[in-house]
Each structure stands twice: as C-alpha cells, then as structure tokens.
C-alpha positions in Angstrom: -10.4 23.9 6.2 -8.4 24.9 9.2 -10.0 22.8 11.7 -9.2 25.3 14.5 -11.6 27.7 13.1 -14.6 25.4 12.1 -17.3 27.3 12.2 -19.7 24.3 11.9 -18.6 22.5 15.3 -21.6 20.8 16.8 -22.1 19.5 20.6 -24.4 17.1 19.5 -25.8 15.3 16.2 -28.6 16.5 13.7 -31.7 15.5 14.5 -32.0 12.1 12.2 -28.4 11.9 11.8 -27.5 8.0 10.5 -25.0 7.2 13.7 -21.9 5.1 12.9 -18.9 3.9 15.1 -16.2 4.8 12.6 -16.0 6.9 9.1 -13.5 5.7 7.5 -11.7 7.7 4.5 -10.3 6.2 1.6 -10.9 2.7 0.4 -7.5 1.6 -0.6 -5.2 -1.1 0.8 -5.7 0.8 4.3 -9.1 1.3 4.1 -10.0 -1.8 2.9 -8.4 -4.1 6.0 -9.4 -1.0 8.2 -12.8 -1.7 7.6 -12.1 -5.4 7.8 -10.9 -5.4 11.2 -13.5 -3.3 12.1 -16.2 -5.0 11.1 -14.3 -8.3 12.6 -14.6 -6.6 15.8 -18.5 -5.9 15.4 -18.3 -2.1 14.7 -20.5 -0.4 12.5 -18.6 1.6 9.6 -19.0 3.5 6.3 -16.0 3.9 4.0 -16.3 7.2 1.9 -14.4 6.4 -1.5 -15.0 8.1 -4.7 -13.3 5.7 -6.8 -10.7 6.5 -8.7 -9.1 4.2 -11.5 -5.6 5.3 -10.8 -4.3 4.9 -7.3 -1.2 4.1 -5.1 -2.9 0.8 -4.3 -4.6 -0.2 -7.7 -1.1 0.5 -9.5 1.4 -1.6 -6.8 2.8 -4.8 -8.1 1.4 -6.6 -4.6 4.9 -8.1 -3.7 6.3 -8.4 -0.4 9.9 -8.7 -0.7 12.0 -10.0 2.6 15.1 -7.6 1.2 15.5 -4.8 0.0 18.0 -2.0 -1.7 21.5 -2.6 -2.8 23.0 -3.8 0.6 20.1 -6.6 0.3 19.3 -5.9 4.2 15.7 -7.0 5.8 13.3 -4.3 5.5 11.6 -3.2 8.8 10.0 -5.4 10.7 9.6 -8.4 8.4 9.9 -11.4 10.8 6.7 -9.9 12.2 4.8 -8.7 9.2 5.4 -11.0 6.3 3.9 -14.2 8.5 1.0 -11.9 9.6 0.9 -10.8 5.9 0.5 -13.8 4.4 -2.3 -15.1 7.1 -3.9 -12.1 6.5 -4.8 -12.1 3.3 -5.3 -15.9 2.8 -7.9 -15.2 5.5 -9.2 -12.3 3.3 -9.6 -14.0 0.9 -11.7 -16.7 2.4 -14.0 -13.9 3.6 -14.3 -13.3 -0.2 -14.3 -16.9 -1.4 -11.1 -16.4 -3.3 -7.6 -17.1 -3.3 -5.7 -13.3 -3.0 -1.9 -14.6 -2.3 0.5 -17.4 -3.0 4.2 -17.8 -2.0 6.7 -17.4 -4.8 10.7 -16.5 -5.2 12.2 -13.5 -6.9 15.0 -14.0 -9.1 17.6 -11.5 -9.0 19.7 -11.0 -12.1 22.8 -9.5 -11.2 23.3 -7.0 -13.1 27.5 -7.2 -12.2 29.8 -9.4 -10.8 30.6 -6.8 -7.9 26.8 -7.3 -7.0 26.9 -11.2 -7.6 29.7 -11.4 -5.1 27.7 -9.2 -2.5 24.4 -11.5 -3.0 27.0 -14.4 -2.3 28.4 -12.7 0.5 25.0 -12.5 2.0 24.0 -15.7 1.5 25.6 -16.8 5.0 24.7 -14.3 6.7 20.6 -14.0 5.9 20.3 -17.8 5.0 16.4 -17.4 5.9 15.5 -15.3 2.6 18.5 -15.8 0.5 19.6 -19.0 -1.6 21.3 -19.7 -4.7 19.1 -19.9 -7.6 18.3 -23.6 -8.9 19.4 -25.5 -11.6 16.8 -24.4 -14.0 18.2 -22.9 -17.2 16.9 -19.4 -18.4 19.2 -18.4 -21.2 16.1 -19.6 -23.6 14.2 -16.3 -21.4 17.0 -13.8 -21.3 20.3 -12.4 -21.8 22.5 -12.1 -17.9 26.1 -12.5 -17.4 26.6 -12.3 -14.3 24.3 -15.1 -12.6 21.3 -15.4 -10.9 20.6 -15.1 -6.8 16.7 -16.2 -5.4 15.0 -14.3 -2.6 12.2 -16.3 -1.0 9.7 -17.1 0.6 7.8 -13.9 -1.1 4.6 -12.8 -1.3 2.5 -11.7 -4.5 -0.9 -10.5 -4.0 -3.7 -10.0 -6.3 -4.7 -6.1 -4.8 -7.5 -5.5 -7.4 -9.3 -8.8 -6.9 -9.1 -7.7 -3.1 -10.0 -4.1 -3.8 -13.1 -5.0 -5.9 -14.4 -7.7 -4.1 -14.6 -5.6 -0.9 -16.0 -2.9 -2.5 -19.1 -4.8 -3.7 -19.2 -6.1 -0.1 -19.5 -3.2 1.3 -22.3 -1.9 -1.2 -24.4 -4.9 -0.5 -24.5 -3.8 3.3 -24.8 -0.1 2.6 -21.3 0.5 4.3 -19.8 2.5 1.3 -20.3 6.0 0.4 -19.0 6.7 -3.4 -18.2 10.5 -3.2 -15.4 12.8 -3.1 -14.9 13.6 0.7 -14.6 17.0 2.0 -13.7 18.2 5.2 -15.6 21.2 4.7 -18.8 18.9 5.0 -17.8 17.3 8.1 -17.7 19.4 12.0 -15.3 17.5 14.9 -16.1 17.5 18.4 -14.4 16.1 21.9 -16.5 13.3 21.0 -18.0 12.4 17.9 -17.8 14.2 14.0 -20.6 15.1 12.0 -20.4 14.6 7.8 -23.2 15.8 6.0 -26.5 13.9 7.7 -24.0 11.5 8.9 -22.4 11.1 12.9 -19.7 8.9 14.0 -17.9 8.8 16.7 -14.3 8.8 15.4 -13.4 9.4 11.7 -9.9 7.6 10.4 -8.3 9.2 7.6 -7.0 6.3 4.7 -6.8 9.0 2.1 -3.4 8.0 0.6 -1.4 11.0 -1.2 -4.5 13.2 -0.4 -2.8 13.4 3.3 -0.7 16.0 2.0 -3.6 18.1 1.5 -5.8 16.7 5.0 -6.4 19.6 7.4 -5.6 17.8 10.2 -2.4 15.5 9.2 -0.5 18.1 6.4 2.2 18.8 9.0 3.2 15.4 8.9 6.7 15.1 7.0 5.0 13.3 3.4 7.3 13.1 0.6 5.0 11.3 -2.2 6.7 9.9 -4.9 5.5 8.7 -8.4 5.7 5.2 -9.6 4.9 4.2 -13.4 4.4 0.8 -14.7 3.9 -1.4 -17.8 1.7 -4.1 -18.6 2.7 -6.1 -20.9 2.2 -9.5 -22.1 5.1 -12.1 -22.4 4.1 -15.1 -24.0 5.4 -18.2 -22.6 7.4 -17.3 -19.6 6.8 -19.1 -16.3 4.3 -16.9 -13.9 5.7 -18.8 -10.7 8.6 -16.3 -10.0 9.3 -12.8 -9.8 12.1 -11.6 -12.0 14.4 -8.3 -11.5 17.1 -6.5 -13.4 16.8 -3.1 -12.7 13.1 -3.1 -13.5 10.8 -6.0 -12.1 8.3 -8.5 -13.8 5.8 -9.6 -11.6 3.1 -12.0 -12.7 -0.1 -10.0 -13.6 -3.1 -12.1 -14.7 -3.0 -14.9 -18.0 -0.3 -13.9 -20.1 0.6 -10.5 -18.4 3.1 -9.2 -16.3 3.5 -5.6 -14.4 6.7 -4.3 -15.3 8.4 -1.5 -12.8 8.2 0.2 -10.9 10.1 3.7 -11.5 10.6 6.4 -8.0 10.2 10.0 -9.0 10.3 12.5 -6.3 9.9 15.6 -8.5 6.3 15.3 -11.1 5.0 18.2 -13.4 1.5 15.2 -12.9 0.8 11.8 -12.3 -0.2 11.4 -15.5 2.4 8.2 -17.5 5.5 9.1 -19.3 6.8 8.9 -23.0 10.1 8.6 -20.9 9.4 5.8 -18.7 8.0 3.9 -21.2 10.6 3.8 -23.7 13.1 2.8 -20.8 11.1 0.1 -20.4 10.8 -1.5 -24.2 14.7 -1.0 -24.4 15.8 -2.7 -21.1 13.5 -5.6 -22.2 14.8 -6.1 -25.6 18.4 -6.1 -23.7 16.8 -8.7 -21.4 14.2 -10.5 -22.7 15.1 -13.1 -25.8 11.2 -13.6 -26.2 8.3 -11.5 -27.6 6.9 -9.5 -25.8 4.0 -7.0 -26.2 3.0 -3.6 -24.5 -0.7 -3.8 -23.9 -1.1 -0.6 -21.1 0.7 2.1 -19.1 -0.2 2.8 -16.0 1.2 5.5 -13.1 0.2 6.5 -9.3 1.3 8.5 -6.5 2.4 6.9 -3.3 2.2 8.2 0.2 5.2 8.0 0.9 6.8 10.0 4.1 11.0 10.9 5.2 11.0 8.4 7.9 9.7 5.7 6.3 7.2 4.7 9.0 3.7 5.0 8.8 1.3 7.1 10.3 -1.0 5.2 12.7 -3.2 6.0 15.5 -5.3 9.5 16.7 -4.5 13.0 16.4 -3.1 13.9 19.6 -5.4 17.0 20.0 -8.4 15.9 17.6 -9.5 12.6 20.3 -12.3 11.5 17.2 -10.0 12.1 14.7 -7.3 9.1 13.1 -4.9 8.1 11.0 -3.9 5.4 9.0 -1.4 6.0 5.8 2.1 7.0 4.5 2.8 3.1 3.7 4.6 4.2 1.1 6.2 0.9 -1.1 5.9 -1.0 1.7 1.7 -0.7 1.8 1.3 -4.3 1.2 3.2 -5.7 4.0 2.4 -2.8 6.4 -1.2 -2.0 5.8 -2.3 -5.6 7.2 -0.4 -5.4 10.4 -1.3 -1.4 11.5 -4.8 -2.0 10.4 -5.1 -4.9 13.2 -3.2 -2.4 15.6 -5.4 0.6 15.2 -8.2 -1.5 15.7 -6.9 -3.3 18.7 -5.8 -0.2 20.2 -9.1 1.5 19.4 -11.6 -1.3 20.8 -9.9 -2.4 23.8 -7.2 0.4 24.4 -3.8 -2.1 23.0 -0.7 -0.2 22.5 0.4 0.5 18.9 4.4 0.7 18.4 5.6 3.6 19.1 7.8 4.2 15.6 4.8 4.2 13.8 2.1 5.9 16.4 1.4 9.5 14.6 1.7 10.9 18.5 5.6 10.7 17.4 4.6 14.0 15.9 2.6 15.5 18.9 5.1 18.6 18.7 4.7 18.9 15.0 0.7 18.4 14.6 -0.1 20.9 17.1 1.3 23.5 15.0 -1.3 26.2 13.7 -2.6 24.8 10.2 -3.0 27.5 7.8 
C-alpha cells in the first residue's frame, strides 16, 4: 500500500489496543539483536515473524572475514566491527546459556602463483590479519599447487542456534507474533502506528529481501542477490579452520561443513540449482583427496543494496517509521554493530554514521511510491 494514501490513518489507538514501544519486522540476524538491544534498554517489543525455513540469515555460513575479494583489502569498517562482533555474540550467547562464536583462521588455497605472490605481497602490508600458513601438512586433505596463505583472527558463528534460541525467548514472554506481516493491516501516524489491535509507537522494518517490496523503503537502491550452498559431510577433516578455493568449507555441526556460497544477480527463483550443485561435487573431487558426502542443498536471497552500506535509522518523512537491513554478505559483522546504533540513537538521541543512516536517501525516499 502506498502509504501516502492510507486510508486507515488513525490520530489515536483503538480502544483496547495492546500498546508497545517498538514493532519490530522480521526476525532474522537484524531482528533478532534489534530486539536484543531493545529489550537491554528496557523497552517493550513484539517481533512479527512468520517463520520461514529458508532465509538470508538461516542459509549464511556465519563467518566474519577481516579481507575480502581478490585485492585481499579490509572490508569496511572492521577494526570497529569485528571486536564488537565478537563481544557481541559471546555476550549473546550467555544471555542464552550457550556458546554462539569462537575465533578460528581461514586457509586460503591459492588457486595460482600470480595470487600466491599477491597474498605474499600483502603479508607486509596488513600483518594484523594476514600470516603465512603453519607447518601443518594437508596434502593427506587435498590437492593445491600453489601454497597456502591464513587469514585470522576470524569469526564463525553458529546463526541457527542464535536464531532459535531467541525465538523461544521471545515466545515465552509473549514478544513474538508468528504471521506474515502486512502493511495493509497497519495505519502510521506523526506519532505512533496501529497493526491490527496492536499500537506502537515506532515500527522498524528487519524484513530482509522483502524491503524490495516495503511501501515505505522500495526506493532504496536494493540489488538482492542469490546465494546457494551445500551441506555435506567430510569425514575426518579438522573443524578448527575455514578452508577456501573458489568455494568455502566452513565448519557446520559434527561431521558437516557448509560449502559456498555462489552470487547470482539474475534468478528465474530462489529455489537450489542442478547447476550449482554439480559445480560443487566436481570442484571437491579436484580438491578434496577424502570422501565426502552430499547430505542437503540449500539457497536464499540476500538484501543486498549498490552501495554496500546498510540501511539504518528512520524514514525521514515517516518519524514512527525505521529501518534496519540491506546487510547484504556482510550481515554478520554488521547487524551487531547498527542494531546497538539504532537503538542508541533511538533511546537517547546518539548519532548513527552517516554512510549508513537511510536519511542518505532523504532525496530518494521522498519520491511518490506507486
């Protein structure tokens, strides 16, 4: 619905309206440390989620990885967001009684000697997150050629522990809606919005790829992309590191490992390819020199936008309406550290950085939405 021509606006509640601080849209990554925050800071929330088995968050592999891309440059921000990452979840997790992240390194295979002799070149220049790999021998794990560089510290976090665990938190103190949410069903005002029989006074949209779709934030430049992965188990390899040739195998649970991720920017659906999959089983039977055994197939859609930056903060016409999504690949470093800024700048007014603050597109969001 076109927001502009609401029919349903309302000055004031329904009588017998259930009166929260903050809706909150979406329970993924976002959502989830959204409502964490929030509830930190002694706000009263409900997180409308309708559950779906397959999304952006459920399907990422849960790394944080310092570097990134072919030039092996820090991605943005990381001296900031990978320590608040990792304190972040370990504190998580002790709100849940369980352990959600660990430090590992990622060894990278080179997969040439023109990209062994940039990782070398590197070395000296980003000594914090790169080093040459030990002395431990893997030709009994795979065929390489070319040598081995390590990236560390990273970060590997168990998402679906997380996911699940806060999800039956929040059903035990009635915070969680499981529906479908639609804005049809809810009316915005200067100061407050009304869903169904429910009033809040702001509402923060975590909805993931359905942002494209969200009659308040659609102008904003998305550019969702669709990831695939495999699980498969691989008997007998050490679960301590994070391996990468072209694909990456990332420690899963037991025996299995997540094995990916692919980046397609055109999709007939999100449903998994014959394609991908076949890609995969032959790259590992180039790489691998153990059994290995493909036990599921699994594929999302990620949020991701052209500036790779998210979208944080309030609509800059729409004062009860927010924002907190287009993470992208980045979601697990990022969702953390703007889900403590939203909520410090909306409980006591703190700035949120301005390359991320969604008032970047003031211009663009006050376009008529059709």
């Amino acid at each position: 619905m076109n927001p502009q021509k609401n029919p349903n606006l309302l000055h004031s509640p329904p009588l017998g309206a259930e009166a929260f601080h903050f809706l909150i849209i979406g329970q993924g990554l976002c959502g989830t440390f959204l409502s964490y925050y929030l509830l930190k800071a002694g706000k009263k929330i409900l997180v409308v989620d309708e559950d779906k088995p397959f999304t952006a968050s459920k399907v990422a592999s849960g790394v944080i990885n310092p570097v990134t891309g072919r030039r092996i440059v820090r991605t943005w921000r990381i001296e900031e967001l990978l320590p608040f990452a990792l304190n972040a979840y370990k504190a998580f997790g002790n709100e849940l009684g369980t352990n959600l992240v660990k430090t590992c390194s990622l060894l990278d295979f080179h997969p040439s000697l023109q990209m062994k002799e940039s990782f070398e070149k590197r070395l000296n220049e980003e000594p914090e997150y790169l080093h040459e790999a030990g002395n431990f021998d893997w030709k009994p794990y795979f065929n390489y050629y070319s040598g081995i560089g390590e990236i560390r510290p990273c970060l590997l976090v168990d998402i679906n522990l997380m996911l699940n665990r806060w999800r039956e938190k929040l059903q035990l103190q009635n915070s969680l809606l499981t529906e479908t949410f639609s804005s049809d069903d809810c009316a915005v005002n200067d100061d407050h919005v009304v869903y169904k029989n429910i009033t809040a006074n702001k509402i923060i949209f975590c909805d993931g790829v359905a942002g494209v779709q969200n009659p308040y934030f659609k102008n904003l430049p998305y550019a969702p992309n669709k990831g695939e992965a495999i699980i498969a188990r691989i008997s007998g390899l050490p679960q301590e590191y994070i391996y990468k040739h072209g694909l990456s195998i990332v420690p899963w649970k037991d025996e299995l490992f997540w094995i990916g991720s692919s980046y397609e920017w055109n999709f007939i659906d999100v449903e998994p390819t014959a394609a991908f999959r076949e890609k995969v089983i032959q790259q590992l039977r180039y790489w691998l020199k153990i059994p290995f055994e493909i036990v599921d197939h699994i594929a999302s859609v990620r949020p991701a936008n052209m500036e790779r930056r998210p979208f944080v903060g309030l609509h800059p016409k729409y004062a009860a309406v927010g924002i907190l999504n287009g993470m992208g690949t980045k979601g697990c470093s990022l969702a953390p550290f703007f889900a403590k800024q939203l909520v410090d700048h909306l409980a006591e007014g703190r700035p949120i950085y301005t390359d991320a603050d969604v008032k970047r597109f003031e211009k663009t969001l006050a376009r008529k939405m059709n």
